[in-house]
C-alpha positions in Angstrom: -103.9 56.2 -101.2 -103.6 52.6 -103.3 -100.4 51.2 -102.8 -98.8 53.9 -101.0 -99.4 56.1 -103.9 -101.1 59.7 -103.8 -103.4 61.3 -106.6 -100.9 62.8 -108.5 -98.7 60.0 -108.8 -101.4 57.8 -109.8 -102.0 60.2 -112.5 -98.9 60.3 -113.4 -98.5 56.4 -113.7 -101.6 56.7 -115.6 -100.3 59.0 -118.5 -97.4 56.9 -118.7 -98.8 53.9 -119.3 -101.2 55.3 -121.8 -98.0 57.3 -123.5 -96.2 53.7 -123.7 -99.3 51.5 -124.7 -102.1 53.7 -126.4 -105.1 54.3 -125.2 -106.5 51.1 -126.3 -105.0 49.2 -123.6 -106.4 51.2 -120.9 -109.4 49.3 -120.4 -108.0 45.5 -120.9 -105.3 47.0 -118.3 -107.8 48.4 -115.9 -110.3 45.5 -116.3 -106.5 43.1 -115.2 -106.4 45.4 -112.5 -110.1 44.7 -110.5 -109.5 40.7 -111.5 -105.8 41.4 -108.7 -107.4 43.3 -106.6 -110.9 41.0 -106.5 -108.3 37.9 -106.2 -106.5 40.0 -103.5 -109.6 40.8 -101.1 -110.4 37.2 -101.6 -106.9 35.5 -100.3 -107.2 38.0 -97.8 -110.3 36.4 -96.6 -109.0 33.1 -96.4 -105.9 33.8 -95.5 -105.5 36.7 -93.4 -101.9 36.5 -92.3 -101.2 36.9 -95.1 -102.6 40.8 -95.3 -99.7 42.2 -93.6 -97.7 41.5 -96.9 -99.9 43.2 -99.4 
């Protein structure tokens, strides 16, 4: 589960972002995605109080 999501509705999420901004935008979107979640892991490591917010 990412973010308290299942499969389905990360599938779901996924269509719909495709259906609103073409498939084009699917890879600049998911490549935005690893930079939060590399940036994430890394102020997690520095900070790590501050992993029981994310």
């Amino acid at each position: 589960m990412i973010l308290g999501l299942g499969p389905w509705e990360l599938a779901l999420l996924a269509i719909l972002f495709s259906a609103i901004f073409g498939l084009k935008q699917l890879p600049k979107a998911a490549r935005e995605l690893g930079r939060l979640h590399a940036w994430s892991l890394r102020l997690k490591q520095k900070l790590p109080w501050v992993s029981r917010f994310f």
